[in-house]
C-alpha positions as CSV (number, residue, x, y, z in Angstrom):
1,X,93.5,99.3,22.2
2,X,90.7,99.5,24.5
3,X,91.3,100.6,28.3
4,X,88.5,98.1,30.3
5,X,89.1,94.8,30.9
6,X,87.3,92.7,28.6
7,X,89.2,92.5,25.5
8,X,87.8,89.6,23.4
9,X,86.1,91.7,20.6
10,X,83.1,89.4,19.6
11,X,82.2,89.3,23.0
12,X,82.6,93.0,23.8
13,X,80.8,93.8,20.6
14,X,77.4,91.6,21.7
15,X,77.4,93.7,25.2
16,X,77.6,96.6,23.7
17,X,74.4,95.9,21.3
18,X,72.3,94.7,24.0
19,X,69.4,96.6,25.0
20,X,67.5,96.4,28.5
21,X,66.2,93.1,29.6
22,X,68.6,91.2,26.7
23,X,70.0,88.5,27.8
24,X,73.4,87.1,27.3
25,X,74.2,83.8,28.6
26,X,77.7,82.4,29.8
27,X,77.7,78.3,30.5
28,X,80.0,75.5,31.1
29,X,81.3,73.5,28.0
30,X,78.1,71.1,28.0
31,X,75.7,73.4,27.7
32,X,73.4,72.9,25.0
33,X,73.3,75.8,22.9
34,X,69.9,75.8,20.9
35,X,70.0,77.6,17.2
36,X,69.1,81.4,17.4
37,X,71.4,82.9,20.0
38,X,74.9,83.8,18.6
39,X,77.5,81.5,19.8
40,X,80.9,83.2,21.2
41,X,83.0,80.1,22.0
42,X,85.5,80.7,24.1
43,X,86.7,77.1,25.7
44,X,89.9,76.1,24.9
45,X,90.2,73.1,27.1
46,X,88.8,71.7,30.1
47,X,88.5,74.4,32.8
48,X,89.6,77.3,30.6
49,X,88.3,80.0,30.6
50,X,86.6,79.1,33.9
51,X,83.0,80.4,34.4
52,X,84.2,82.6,37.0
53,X,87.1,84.7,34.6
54,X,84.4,85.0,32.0
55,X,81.7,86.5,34.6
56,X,84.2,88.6,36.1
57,X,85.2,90.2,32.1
58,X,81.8,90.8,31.4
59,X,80.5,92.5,34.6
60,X,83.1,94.8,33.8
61,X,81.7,96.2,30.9
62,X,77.5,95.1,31.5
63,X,75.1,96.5,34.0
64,X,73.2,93.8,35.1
65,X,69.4,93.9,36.6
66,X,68.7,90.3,36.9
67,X,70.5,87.0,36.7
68,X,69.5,83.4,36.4
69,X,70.9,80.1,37.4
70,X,69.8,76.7,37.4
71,X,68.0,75.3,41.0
72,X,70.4,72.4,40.2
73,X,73.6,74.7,40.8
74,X,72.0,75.2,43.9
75,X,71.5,71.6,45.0
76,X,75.0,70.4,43.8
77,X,76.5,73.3,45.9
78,X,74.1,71.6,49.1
79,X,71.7,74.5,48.9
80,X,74.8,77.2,49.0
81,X,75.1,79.3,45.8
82,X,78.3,78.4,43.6
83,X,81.4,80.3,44.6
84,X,81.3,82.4,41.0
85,X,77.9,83.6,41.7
86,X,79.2,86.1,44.8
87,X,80.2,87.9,41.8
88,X,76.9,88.6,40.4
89,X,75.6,92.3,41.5
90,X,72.2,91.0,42.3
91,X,70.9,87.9,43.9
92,X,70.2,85.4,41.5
93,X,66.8,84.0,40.5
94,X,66.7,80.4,40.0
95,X,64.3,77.6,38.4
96,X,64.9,74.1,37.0
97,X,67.8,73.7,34.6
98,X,65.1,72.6,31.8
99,X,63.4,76.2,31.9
100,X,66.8,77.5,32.3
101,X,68.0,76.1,28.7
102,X,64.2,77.1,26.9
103,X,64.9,80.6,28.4
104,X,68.4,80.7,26.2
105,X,66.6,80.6,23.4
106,X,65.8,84.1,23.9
107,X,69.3,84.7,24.7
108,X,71.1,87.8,22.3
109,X,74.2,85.5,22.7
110,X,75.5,82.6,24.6
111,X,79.0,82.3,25.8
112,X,80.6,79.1,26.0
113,X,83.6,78.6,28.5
114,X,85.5,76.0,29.4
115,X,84.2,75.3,32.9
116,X,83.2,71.3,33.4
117,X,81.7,72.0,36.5
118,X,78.2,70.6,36.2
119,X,75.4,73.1,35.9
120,X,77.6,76.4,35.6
121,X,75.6,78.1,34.0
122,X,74.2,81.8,34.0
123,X,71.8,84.1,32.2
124,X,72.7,88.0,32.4
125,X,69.8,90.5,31.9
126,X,70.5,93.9,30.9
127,X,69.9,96.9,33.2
128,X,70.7,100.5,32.1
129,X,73.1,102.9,33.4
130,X,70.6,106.1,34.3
């Protein structure tokens, strides 16, 4: 049994693949995923798994260099980042929630959560470790 936190294998097996500067998204249950990305759907109902567990699982395991969010998570949050993004090692990059969804399509794999929060939604880009 593995020792790190993250144990949902589907998940763990698409960090593990990516390469630097993939992508792998994690979004809130209305997110559009378009064709191409693999889907790992984790939502079970409303609210769970929140955006904020799944972050927190997958920055365990991922080295991140860049992040995206929506300028519309912004707004909603009256120009204050979302709580979950004070997890993100690096200050987020952000641009309109209609570049942020063609961007996924470039996505290795998008992760679908339960979250209903509007706009919850971010893009992960691989760093490396040396």
């Amino acid at each position: 049994m593995k020792r790190t936190t993250l144990l949902h294998a589907e998940l763990s097996h698409a960090i593990a693949q990516l390469g630097h500067g993939d992508m792998i998204a994690i979004g809130d249950a209305g997110l559009p995923i378009p064709d191409g990305p693999r889907r790992i759907d984790l939502a079970v109902c409303p609210g769970l798994p929140a955006v904020a567990d799944v972050l927190r699982a997958v920055l365990s395991e991922m080295q991140v260099e860049r992040a995206v969010i929506a300028t519309e998570a912004v707004a909603r949050a009256d120009g204050a980042l979302p709580a979950w993004a004070g997890a993100l090692p690096v200050a987020p990059q952000t641009l309109s929630h209609e570049e942020f969804k063609r961007l996924l399509r470039d996505a290795r794999a998008v992760v679908r959560t339960g979250e209903c929060t509007p706009y919850a939604n971010v893009i992960l880009c691989a760093g490396v470790t040396f």
